[in-house]
N, C-alpha and C positions, 0 to 999 in steps of 0.2 A: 300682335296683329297678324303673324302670320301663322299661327295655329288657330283663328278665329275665334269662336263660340267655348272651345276646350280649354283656352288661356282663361279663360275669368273661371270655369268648372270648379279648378284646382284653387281658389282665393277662397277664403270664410267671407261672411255677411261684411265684416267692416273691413277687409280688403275689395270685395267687389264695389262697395258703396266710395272708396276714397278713387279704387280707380274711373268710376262713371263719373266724378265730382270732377279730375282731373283730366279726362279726355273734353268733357263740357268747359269746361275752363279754358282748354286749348282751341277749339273752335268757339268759343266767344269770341277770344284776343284776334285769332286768325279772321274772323268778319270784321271786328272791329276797325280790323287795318285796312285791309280790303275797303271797305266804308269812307276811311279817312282819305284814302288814297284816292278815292273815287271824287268825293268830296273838295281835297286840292285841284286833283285835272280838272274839275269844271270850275271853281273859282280861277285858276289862270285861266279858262280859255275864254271865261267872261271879262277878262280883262286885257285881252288881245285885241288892239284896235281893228275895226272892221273897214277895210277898204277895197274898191272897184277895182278889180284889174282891167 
């Protein structure tokens, strides 16, 4: 990641192709969570009784 665009240069066809398979992979899981996590905070906070102060 930190030689950018150069890092994949040096890979053949099916090293380039495993590591785009693998970085998508890892920003799948990582929305995923995000999602889920999103997903738990508003089911708790719909079930936070609502009262008048």
């Amino acid at each position: 990641m930190e030689r950018g665009p150069a890092a994949m240069a040096g890979l053949g066809a099916a090293g380039r192709a495993t590591a785009a398979a693998e970085i998508a992979e890892a920003f799948r899981w990582a929305f995923l969570t995000v999602a889920a996590y999103a997903g738990c905070a508003m089911a708790l906070a719909w079930w936070v009784p609502v009262r008048r102060l």
